[in-house]
N, C-alpha and C positions, 0 to 999 in steps of 0.2 A: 408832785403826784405820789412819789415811793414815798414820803411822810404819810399823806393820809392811808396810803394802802397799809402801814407796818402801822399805823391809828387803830383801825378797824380790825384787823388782826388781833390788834395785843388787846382791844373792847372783848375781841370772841373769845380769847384766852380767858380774861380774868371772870368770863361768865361761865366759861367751862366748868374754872377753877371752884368758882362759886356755887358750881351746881354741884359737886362733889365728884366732877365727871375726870377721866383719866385725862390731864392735858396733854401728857406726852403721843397718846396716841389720837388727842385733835391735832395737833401739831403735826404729827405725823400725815394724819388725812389732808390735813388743809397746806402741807408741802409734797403729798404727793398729787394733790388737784392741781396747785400752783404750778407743774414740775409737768404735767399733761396737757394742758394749756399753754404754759410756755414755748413747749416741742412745737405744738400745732399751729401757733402764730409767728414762733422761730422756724419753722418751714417755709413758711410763704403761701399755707393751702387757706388764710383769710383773706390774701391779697389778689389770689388767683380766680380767676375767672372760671363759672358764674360768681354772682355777686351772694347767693344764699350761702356762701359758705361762710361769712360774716355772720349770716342770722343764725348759722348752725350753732358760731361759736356763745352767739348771745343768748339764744333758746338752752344750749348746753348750760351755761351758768346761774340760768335764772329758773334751770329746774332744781338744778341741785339746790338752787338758796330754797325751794321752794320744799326739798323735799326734806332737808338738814331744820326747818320751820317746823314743820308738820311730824319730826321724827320725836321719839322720847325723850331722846340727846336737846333738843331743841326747846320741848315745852320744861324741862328742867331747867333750862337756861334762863326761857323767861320769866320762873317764878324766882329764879333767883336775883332776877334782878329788881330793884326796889323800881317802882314804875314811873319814875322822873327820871331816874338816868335810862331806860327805854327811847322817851323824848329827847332828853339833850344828848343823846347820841345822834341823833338825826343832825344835828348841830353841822358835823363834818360837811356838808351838803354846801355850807359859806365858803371854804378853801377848793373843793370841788369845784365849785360853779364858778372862781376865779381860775383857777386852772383850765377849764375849760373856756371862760373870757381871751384868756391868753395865748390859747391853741389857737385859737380862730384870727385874733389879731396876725400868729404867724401863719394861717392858711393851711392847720394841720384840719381842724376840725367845719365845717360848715358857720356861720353865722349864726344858721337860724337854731343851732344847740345850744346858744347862749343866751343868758337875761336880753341881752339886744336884740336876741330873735323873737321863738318864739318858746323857749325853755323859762318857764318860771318857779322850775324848782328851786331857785334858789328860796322861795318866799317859806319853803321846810325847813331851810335853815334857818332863819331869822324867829318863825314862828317856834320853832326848838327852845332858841335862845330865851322867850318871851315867856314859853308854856310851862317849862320844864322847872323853873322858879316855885314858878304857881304851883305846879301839881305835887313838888316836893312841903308846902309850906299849907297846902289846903285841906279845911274837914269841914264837915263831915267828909268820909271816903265817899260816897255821891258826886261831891264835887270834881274828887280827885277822878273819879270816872267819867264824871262829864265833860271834862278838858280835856284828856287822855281819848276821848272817842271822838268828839271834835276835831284835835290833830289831828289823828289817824286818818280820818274819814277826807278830812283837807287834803294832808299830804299823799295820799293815795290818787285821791285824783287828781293831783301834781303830778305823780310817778305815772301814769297812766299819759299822762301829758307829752311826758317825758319819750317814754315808749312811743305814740303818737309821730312826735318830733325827728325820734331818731331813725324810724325808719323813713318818713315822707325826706328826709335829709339823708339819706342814701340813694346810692347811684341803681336805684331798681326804677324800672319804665314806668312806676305809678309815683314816682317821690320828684322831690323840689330838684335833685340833682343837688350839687354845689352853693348852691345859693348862699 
């Protein structure tokens, strides 16, 4: 799991790097979040009862990706990146979804988080692997756009899926429980 998480990391890095943006001070943002997060789960205030304060921590991180997305810092990113490694970045989502195969065999995570359940993210990953070829080798750019919105539009209602998943697979009075 700390491989793919220092994966993903050193992806945001070299896109920083690319966008001409200060890394030292992404670096810095992205180990003082990691550093704030850490404290709050190194507490024990996610394991502590009620159960929202899991979701507190998950809404916390999935604004910030949202607003780090939507900020200047972000759309530089993505134009610096060529738009197939966009795609086969997703790619990480194969080791991911074994990682989380693995949790569950040991009873860290739910079942129904995994391909066995009812998590089919993994299918972003593979589709990464399949698209990200194509869209680096394809022209007209129409093409390169129409595979590239394709993915997205897939793996989006993958992630969605995901989300879906992860919460009915938490211990809240409207979820699977355990399962």
């Amino acid at each position: 799991f700390m491989a793919i998480l220092v994966g993903v990391l050193a992806f945001g890095l070299v896109l920083i790097h690319r966008a001409r943006a200060s890394w030292r001070a992404a670096a810095a943002g992205v180990l003082a979040w990691l550093a704030v997060l850490g404290a709050w789960v190194g507490s024990g205030a996610i394991e502590a009862e009620p159960v929202p304060h899991a979701l507190l921590f998950f809404a916390a991180s999935n604004i910030a990706a949202v607003i780090l997305a939507l900020s200047p810092l972000g759309g530089r990113m993505s134009r610096a990146a060529p738009v197939w490694w966009l795609v086969a970045f997703q790619a990480f989502r194969l080791p991911l979804e074994w990682v989380l195969h693995r949790w569950a065999e040991a009873g860290t995570v739910p079942g129904t988080m995994t391909w066995t359940g009812q998590n089919g993210d993994v299918f972003t990953g593979v589709l990464a692997v399949v698209c990200a070829p194509v869209v680096a080798r394809a022209h007209p750019p129409q093409v390169v756009s129409a595979v590239a919105w394709a993915f997205n539009i897939i793996g989006f209602g993958l992630l969605l899926n995901v989300m879906r998943v992860a919460l009915l697979s938490s211990p809240i009075p409207i979820g699977w429980g355990t399962q």
